[in-house]
C-alpha positions in Angstrom: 0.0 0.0 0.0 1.5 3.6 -1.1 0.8 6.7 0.5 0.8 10.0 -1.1 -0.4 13.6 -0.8 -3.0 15.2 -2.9 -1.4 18.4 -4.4 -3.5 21.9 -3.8 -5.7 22.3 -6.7 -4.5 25.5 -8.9 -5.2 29.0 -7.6 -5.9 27.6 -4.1 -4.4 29.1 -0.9 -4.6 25.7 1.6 -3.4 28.6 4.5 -6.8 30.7 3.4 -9.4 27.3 3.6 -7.9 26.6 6.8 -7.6 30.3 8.3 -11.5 31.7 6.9 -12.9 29.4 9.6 -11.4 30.9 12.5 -12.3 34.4 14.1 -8.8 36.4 14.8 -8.8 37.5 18.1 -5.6 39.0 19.1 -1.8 38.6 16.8 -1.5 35.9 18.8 -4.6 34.2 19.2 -7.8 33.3 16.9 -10.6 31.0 17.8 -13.5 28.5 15.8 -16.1 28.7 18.1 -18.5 31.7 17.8 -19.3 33.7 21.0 -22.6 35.1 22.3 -22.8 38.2 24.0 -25.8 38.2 26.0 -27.1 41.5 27.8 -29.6 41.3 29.8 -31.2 44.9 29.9 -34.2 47.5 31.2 -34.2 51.2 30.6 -30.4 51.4 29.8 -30.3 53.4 26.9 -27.7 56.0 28.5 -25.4 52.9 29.4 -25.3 50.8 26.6 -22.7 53.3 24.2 -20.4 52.6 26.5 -21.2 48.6 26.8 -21.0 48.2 22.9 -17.9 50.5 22.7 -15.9 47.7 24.1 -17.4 44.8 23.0 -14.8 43.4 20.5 -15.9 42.8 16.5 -14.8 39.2 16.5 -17.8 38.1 18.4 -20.6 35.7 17.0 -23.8 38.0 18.1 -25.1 40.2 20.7 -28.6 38.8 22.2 -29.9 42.2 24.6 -33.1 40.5 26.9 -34.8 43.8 26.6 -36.9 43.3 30.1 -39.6 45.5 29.1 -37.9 48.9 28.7 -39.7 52.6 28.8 -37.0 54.4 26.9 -34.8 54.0 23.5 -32.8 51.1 24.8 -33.7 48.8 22.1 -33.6 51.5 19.5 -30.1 52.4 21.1 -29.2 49.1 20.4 -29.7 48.7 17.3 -28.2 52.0 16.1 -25.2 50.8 17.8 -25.1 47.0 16.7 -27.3 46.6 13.9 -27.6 43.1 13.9 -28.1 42.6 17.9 -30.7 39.9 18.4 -33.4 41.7 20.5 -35.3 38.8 22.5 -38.1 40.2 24.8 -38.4 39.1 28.3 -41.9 37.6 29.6 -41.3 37.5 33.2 -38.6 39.8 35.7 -35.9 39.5 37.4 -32.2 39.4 36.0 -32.2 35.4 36.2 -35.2 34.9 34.1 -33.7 37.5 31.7 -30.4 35.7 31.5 -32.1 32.1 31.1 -34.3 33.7 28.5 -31.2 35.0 26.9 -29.4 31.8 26.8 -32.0 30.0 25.4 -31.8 32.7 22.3 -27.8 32.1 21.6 -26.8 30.4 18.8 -22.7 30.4 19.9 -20.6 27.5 21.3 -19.3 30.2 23.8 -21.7 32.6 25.6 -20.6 35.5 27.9 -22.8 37.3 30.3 -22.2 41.2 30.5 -24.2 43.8 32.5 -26.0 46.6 30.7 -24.7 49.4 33.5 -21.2 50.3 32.0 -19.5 48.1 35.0 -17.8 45.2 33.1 -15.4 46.1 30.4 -15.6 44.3 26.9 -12.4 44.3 26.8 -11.9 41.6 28.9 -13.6 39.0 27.2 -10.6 38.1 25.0 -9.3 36.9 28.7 -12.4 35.1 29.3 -12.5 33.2 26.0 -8.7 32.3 26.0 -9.8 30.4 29.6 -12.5 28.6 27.7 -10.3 27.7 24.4 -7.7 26.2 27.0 -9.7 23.6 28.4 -11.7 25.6 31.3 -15.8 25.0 30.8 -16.7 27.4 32.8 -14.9 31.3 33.5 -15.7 33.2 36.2 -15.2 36.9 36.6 -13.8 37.5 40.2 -12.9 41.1 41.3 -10.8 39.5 44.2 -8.3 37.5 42.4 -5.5 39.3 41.9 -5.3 41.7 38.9 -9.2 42.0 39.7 -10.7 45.1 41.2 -14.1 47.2 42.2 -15.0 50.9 42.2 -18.6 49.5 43.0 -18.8 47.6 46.9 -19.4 49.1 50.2 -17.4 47.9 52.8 -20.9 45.9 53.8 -21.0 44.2 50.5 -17.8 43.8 50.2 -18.4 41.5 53.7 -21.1 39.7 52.8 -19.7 38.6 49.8 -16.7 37.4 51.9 -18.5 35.3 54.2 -21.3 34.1 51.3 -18.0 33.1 49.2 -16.6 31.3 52.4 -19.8 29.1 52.9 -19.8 27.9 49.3 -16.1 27.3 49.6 -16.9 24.9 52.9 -20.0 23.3 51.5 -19.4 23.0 48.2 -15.5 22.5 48.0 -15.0 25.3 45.6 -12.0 27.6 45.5 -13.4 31.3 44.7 -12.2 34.3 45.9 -15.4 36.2 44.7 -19.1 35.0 44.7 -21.3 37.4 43.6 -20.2 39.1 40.5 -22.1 38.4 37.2 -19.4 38.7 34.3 -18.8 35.0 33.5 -18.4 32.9 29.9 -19.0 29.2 29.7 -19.3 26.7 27.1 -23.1 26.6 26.2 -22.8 22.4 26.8 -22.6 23.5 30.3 -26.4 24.5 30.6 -26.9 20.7 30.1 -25.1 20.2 33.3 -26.9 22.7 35.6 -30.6 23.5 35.7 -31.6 27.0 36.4 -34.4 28.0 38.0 -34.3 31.2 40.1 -35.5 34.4 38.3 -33.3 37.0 40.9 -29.8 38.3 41.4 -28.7 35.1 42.9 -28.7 33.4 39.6 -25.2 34.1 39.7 -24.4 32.2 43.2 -26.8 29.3 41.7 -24.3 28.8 38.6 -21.3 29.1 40.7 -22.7 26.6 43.5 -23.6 23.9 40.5 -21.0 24.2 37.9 -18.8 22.8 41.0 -21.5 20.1 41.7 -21.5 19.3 38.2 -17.6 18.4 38.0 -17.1 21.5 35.6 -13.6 23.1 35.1 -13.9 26.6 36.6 -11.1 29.1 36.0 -11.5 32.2 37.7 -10.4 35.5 35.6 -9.1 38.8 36.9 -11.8 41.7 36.4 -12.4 45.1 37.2 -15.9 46.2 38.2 -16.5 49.9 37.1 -19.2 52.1 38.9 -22.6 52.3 36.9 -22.6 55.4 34.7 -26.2 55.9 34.4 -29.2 55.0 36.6 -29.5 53.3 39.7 -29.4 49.5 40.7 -31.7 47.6 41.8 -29.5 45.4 43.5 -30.4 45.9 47.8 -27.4 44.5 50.1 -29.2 42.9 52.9 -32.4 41.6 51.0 -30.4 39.9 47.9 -28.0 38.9 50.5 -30.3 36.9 52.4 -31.8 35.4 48.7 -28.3 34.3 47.6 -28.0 32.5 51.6 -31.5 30.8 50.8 -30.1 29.4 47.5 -26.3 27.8 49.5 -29.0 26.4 51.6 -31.4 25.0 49.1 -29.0 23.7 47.7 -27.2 22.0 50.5 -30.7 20.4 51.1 -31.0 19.3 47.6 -26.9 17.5 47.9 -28.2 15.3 50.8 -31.2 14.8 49.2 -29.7 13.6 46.0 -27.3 11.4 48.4 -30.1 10.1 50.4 -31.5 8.9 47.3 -28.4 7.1 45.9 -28.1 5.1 49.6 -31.9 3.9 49.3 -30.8 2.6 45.5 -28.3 0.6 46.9 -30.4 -0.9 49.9 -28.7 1.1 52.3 -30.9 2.1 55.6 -31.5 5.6 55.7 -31.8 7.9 58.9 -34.7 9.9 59.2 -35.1 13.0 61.9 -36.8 10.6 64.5 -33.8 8.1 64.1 -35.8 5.7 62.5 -34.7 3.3 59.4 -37.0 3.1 56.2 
């Protein structure tokens, strides 16, 4: 048996085929897999120049969860990406926006940014390179070093401490930051975690179940910049105690899951009175 290699047909560059598929990133860097930019915004119309001023060209699409907005921020949009994907939100709350998001992406990569001017586009490059290097799942943290914040009170900044501490016990996770909502992940990884809160804590629910699901997580360096426009609706105390209920859920759901798996193998199971069933 003889081997041989077929010679390039005339007039064809082999380098071109091979390079048009890939999406140059940086000199050093290009990818294959698209990326989705998903924004999940209401009445942000001031914001978002600044949001799509440092979004970088090489991305798939931009899918903007327009949660019912009173002023020009869909219009804004548009003017300033024409081909954003505008996908209307039926419920409320930033976790139903960003579920209702996903489900619109058509990437293999999907980022989540805020609409508020805090994240810099910028810094997805360091979030996709993460992914392309065998992480599933990169998460923002403005603890790690090289990250920052212009945006916590000393009283968030402490609840976010203790919050990231319990996960860390509980869950055996490593993060320096919990609540921050500038991640990327491969979109394979929404087969491995169900979501199912609609609030602010959506963020502490991915974190908390990419580690029970066995994902990769690399943790990325990132600045949080003050909103420019507006104010948040985020409230310290009472989305504090929501993203404790959901490290507590989901310790309850852990043993339940465990209970279960002893029962399937005809183990006796221990039951608050101390009887076996």
């Amino acid at each position: 048996m003889s081997s041989f290699v077929r010679p390039a047909d005339a007039g064809q560059d082999p380098l071109k085929e091979i390079s048009k598929n890939y999406r140059p990133i940086s000199t050093h860097l290009a990818i294959t897999p698209p990326v989705s930019v998903v924004i999940p915004a209401m009445n942000e119309a001031e914001n978002l120049p600044y949001v799509f001023k440092t979004l970088p060209d090489w991305i798939h699409e931009v899918v903007l969860v327009d949660g019912n907005s009173t002023d020009d921020t869909v219009a804004v949009a548009r003017g300033l990406w024409p081909d954003v994907k505008v996908v209307r939100q039926l419920g409320k709350g930033k976790g139903d926006a960003l579920i209702t998001g996903f489900a619109a992406c058509t990437g293999d990569i999907i980022v989540m940014v805020d609409a508020d001017g805090s994240a810099d586009g910028h810094e997805i490059v360091s979030y996709v390179s993460a992914l392309v290097s065998g992480a599933d799942f990169a998460k923002g943290s403005r603890f790690a070093n090289g990250g920052g914040t212009d945006d916590m009170t000393p009283i968030r900044k402490l609840g976010n401490h203790v919050l990231c501490s319990v996960v860390n016990t509980k869950f055996g996770a490593r993060y320096t930051d919990l609540c921050y909502g500038y991640n990327a992940f491969w979109r394979h990884c929404l087969d491995k975690i169900e979501l199912d809160c609609t609030g602010f804590e959506v963020e502490t629910l991915m974190n908390i179940r990419v580690v029970k699901a066995g994902l990769k997580v690399q943790e990325i360096p990132s600045h949080e910049y003050l909103r420019i426009h507006g104010a948040s609706n985020l409230r310290a105390v009472r989305d504090g105690f929501r993203v404790l209920k959901v490290i507590l859920s989901e310790r309850s759901n852990r043993a339940k899951r465990g209970a279960r798996r002893k029962s399937a193998r005809g183990l006796p199971l221990r039951t608050g009175q101390g009887e076996a069933s």
